[in-house]
Each structure stands twice: as structure tokens, then as C-alpha cells.
C-alpha positions in Angstrom: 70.1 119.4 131.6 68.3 116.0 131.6 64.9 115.6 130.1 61.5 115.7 132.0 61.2 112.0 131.2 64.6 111.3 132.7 63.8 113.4 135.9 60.5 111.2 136.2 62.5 107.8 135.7 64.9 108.9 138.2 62.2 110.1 140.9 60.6 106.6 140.3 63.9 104.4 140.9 64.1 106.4 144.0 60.8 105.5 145.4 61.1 101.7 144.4 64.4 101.3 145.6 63.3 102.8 149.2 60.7 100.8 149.3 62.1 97.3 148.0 64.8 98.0 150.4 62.2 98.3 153.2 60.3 95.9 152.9 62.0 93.4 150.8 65.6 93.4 151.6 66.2 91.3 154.9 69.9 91.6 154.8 71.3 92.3 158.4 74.3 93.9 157.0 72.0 96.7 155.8 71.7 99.6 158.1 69.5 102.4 158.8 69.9 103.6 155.0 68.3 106.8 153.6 68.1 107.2 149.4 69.5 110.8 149.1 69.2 111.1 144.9 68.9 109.0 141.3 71.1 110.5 138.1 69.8 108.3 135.1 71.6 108.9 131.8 69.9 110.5 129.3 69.6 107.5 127.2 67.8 105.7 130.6 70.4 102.8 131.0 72.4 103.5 133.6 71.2 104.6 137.0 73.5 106.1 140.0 71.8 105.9 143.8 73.3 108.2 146.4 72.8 106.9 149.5 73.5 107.8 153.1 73.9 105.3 156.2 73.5 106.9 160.2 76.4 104.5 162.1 79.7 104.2 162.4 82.1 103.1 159.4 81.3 99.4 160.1 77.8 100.3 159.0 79.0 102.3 156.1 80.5 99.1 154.9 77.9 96.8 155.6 75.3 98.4 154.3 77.7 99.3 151.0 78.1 95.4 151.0 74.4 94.5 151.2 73.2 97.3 148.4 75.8 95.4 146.2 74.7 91.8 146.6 71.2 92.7 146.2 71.5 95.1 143.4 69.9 92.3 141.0 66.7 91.8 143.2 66.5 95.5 143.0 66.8 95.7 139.5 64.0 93.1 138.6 61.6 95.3 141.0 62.8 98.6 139.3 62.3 96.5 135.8 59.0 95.6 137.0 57.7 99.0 138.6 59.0 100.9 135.3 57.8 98.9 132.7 60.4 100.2 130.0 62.1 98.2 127.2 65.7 98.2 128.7 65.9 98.4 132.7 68.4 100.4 134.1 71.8 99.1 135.4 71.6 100.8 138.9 75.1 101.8 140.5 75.1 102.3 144.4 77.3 105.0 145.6 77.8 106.7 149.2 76.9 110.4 149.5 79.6 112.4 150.6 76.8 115.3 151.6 77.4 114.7 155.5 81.0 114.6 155.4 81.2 117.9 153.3 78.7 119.8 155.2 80.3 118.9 158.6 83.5 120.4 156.9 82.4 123.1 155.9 80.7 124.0 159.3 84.4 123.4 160.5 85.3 126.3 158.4 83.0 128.0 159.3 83.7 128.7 163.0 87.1 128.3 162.3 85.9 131.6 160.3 84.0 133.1 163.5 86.8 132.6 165.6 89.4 134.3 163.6 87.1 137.5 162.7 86.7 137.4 167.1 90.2 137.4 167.6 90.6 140.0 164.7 87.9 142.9 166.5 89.8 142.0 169.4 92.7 143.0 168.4 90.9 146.1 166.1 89.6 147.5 169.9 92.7 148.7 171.0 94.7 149.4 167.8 96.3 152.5 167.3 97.4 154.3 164.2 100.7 153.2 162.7 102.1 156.7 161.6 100.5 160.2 162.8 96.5 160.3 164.5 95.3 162.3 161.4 97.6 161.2 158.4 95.8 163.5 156.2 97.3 166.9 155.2 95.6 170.1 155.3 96.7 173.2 154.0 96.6 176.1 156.1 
């Protein structure tokens, strides 16, 4: 589990980055982008950013572009806002959470659809062998 102070780092990069990349970042490559979550190591020198994108798989790769080329600018605020001895390397990664969650809503009626077919099928079923398969003794 990573340390309080970790956690606090992390929540920190999270808020600077959003915000440098609001107000700061004029790249037109970069779409409408959302900072999902920061994993800092526990040592506090390396930083991954999850990030989401709403668009189509141009923007995806656009904004993926843009995060890149100004990952340096973004580092110097982070260095700046943070104040520690070392300043994080900062990775930017996409966050799968949208394309896992639509698939597993898939599955799920997938899931519905099957258990409908099944009472369906359950309404007019009739016993394989005999109506009352149990012996009694007489």
C-alpha cells in the first residue's frame, strides 16, 4: 500500500496537471481531456497519469501526442507546485476504464437476454422421466 505522503504527492500532480493543462497548454491537438488518477512510486520519482479523452480515436491520438510533447512544461509546473528535492518523471497513459466498462455492460445484457430466453423456455418445460420421480412406499 503506498504511504500517506505518496497518496498526497499523487493528489497534488493531479490537480496541477489539470490545471496547467487548462490554462497553460494551448496545443490544438489536445482534446477535451479529463485526469482520471496519479500512481507515484513509493520512492516519489516516477509518476503515471491516467487520462481519458471524449472523441473519436483521432482525438485519442492527438491529445496522446500533445500530453507527450508537453510533458516537460508540465514537469517544471509539477517541480514548482511541489517543491521537493527530485521532481517526478511523469508518464501519460490512456485509461482503459471506458472501454472496459462498456464491455462489461455488453456482458451484461448479453447475460439478461440469455436468463429471458432461459424462463422462456423453463414456462413450458415438462419433466424428463415420470411427473413425481420420487418413490413412496405403500
Amino acid at each position: 500500500m503506498a504511504s500517506n505522503r505518496a497518496l498526497k504527492v499523487a493528489d497534488r500532480i493531479k490537480e496541477v496537471v489539470a490545471q496547467t493543462l487548462e490554462s497553460r497548454v494551448k496545443d490544438p491537438r489536445l482534446g477535451f481531456v479529463t485526469i482520471t488518477d496519479v500512481r507515484i512510486t513509493g520512492d516519489l520519482q516516477q509518476a503515471s497519469i491516467f487520462y481519458t479523452v471524449l472523441g473519436d480515436e483521432a482525438a485519442h491520438t492527438g491529445t496522446g501526442i500533445a500530453l507527450n510533447s508537453a510533458k516537460g512544461m508540465l514537469r517544471s509546473e509539477v517541480g514548482k507546485a511541489l517543491g521537493l528535492r527530485i521532481t517526478p518523471t511523469l508518464e501519460f497513459f490512456a485509461d482503459g476504464l471506458q472501454e472496459s466498462a462498456s464491455a462489461m455492460n455488453e456482458l451484461m445484457a448479453a447475460v439478461r437476454k440469455a436468463d429471458e430466453e432461459l424462463a422462456k423456455l423453463r414456462e413450458h418445460a415438462k419433466p424428463s422421466g415420470e411427473a413425481d420421480p420420487y418413490k413412496t412406499q405403500e
